[in-house]
N, C-alpha and C positions, 0 to 999 in steps of 0.2 A: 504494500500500500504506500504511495508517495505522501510524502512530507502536506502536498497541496490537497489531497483526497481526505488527510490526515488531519487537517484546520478548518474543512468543512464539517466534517463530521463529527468535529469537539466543538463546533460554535452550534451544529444542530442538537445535538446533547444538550449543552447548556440554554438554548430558546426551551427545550423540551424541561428540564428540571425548571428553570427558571416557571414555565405552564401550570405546570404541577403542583410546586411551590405554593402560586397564588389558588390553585384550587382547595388545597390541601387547610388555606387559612382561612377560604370564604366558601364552606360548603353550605349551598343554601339553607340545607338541613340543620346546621349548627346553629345559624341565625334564628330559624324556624323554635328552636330548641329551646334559646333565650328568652325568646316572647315568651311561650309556653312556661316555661319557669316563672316570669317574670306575674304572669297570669297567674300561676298558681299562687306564690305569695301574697296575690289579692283574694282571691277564691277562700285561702284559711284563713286571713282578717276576717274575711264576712263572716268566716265559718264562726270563728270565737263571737262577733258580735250578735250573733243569730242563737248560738249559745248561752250567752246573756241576757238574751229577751226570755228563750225558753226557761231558763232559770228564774228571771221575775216573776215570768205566769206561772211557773210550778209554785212560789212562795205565796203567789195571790191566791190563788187553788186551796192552799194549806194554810192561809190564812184565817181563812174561809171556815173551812174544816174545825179548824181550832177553836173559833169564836162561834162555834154553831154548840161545840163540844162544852165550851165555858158557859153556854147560855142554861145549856140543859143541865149542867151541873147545877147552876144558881137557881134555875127551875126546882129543882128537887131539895136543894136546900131549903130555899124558901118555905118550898111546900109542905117539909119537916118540920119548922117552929111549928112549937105551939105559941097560940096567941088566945087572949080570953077574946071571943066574941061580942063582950060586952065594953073589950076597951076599945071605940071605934078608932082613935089616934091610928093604934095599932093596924086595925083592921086596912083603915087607908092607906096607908105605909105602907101595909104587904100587897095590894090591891096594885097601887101603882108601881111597885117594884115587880110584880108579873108581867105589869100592863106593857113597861119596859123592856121586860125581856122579851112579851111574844113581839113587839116592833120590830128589837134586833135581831128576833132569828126570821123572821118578817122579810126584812132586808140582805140579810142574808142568802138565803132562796130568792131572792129577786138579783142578786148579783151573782150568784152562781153559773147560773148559763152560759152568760156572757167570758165571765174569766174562767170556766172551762172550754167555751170556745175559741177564746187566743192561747189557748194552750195547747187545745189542738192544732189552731193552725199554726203556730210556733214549732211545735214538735215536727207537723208534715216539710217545710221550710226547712228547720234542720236535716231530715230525714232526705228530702231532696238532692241539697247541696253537698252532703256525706256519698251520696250515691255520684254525684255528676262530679266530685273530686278525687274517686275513686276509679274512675273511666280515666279522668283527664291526665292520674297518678301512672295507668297503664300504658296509655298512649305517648306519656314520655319515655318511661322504660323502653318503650318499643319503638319511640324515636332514635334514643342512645342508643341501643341497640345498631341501629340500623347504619347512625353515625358511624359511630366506632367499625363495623365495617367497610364501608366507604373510603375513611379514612385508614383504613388497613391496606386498600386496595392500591390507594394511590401512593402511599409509604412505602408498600412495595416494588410501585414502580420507578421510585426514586432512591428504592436501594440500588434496583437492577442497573438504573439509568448513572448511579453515581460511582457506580462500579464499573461501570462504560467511559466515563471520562477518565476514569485517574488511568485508565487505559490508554485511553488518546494521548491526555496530558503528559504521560509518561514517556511515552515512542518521540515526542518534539525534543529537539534539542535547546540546552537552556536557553539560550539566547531567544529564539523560539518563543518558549515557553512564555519570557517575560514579555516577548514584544506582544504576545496575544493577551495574556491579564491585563499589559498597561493601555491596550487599543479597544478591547470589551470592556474595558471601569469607564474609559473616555467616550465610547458610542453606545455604550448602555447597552451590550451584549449582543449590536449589529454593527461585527468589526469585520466577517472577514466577506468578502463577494468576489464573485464571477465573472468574466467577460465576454459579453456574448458582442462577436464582432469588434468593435470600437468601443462598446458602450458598455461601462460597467451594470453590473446590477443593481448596485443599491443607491448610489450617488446620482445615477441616469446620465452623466456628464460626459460627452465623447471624447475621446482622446482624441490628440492629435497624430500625425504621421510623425513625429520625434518620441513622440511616448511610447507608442504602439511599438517601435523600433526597438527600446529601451526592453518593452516584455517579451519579445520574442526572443530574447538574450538573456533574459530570467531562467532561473532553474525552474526553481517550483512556486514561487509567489512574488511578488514585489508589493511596492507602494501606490498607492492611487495616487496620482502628483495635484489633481483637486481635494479630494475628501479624508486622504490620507489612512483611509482604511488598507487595509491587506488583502490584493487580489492575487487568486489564487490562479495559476497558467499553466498549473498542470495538475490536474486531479484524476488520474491514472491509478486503477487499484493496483 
């Protein structure tokens, strides 16, 4: 393989890893990933605030409960004195202290419904959101998943492909070597081209009949006397 066959096929290595590279750091899926995470972090805020509510309506619930529990106990206390019937003081006293209590369990049974129904619909809200965080939980695992081999795919291609340059890069001789690192850092890794006829490839710029003159007296590459990239005049395997 010639030295010029030898600098095309190390700068197409490098286009090709350099490809990879950026795919390897922008796979749509990764990005995709991030929302989805990002989503999720909001998903379990709602989830604890949702939590929260269901926890107020279970305490209104048992609120409820309690004060129904405390009425009927004062009921039954009350109902235990003895009182004389002939001392009426008394007799009103306990009269309105029933009358009291049937109000409160009164109201009671009138608020019951109600805060057993946001508790239901507290708990189905919870119930919901648990269920649609647990899908959303899946579909990442199975995003990563999915990631991680993609990016398996293309890591491999860029062991195979890095193992392919230090091949190239190896067979050049130093001088070589450096003139192609210092012409790929300066044209951003479109250092080395072609000449079809007069006209290189990558500059488009014709030569003249003293330059042309100049590569036919080349070995294997020379200088572009405009763009000063390295064209290559004999790519011969």
């Amino acid at each position: 393989m010639s030295l010029g066959s030898d600098l095309i096929k190390l700068q197409e290595t490098d286009l090709e890893l350099a490809k990879l590279g950026k795919q390897l750091g922008s796979l749509p899926i990764i990005d995709e990933l991030g929302k989805k995470r990002a989503a999720l972090t909001k998903l379990r805020a709602e989830a604890t605030r949702l939590l929260a509510v269901r926890k107020d309506a279970q305490i209104a619930v048992d609120d409820l409960d309690e004060g129904e529990r405390a009425c009927h106990e004062a009921v039954d206390a009350a109902q235990a004195r003895s009182v004389d019937p002939s001392d009426c003081r008394a007799m009103r006293d306990l009269e309105e202290e029933l009358s009291n209590l049937a109000k409160r369990l009164e109201r009671i049974e009138f608020d019951r419904p109600e805060a057993r129904e946001a508790l239901a619909a507290a708990e189905e809200r919870e119930r919901k959101l648990a269920d649609y965080i647990k899908r959303f939980e899946a579909a990442i695992v199975e995003d990563t998943r999915s990631a991680r081999d993609q990016a398996s795919a293309i890591q491999a291609e860029i062991d195979e492909l890095s193992l392919r340059r230090s091949h190239l890069f190896g067979r050049l001789p130093e001088d070589v070597q450096e003139l192609y690192e210092r012409s790929s850092k300066r044209f951003k890794g479109l250092c080395v081209e072609r000449i079809q006829g007069n006209v290189p490839t990558v500059c488009r710029t014709a030569l003249q009949p003293a330059s042309m003159d100049a590569l036919r007296h080349a070995t294997d590459y020379a200088e572009c006397p405009y763009c000063h990239r390295i064209i290559v005049v004999n790519e011969q395997e």
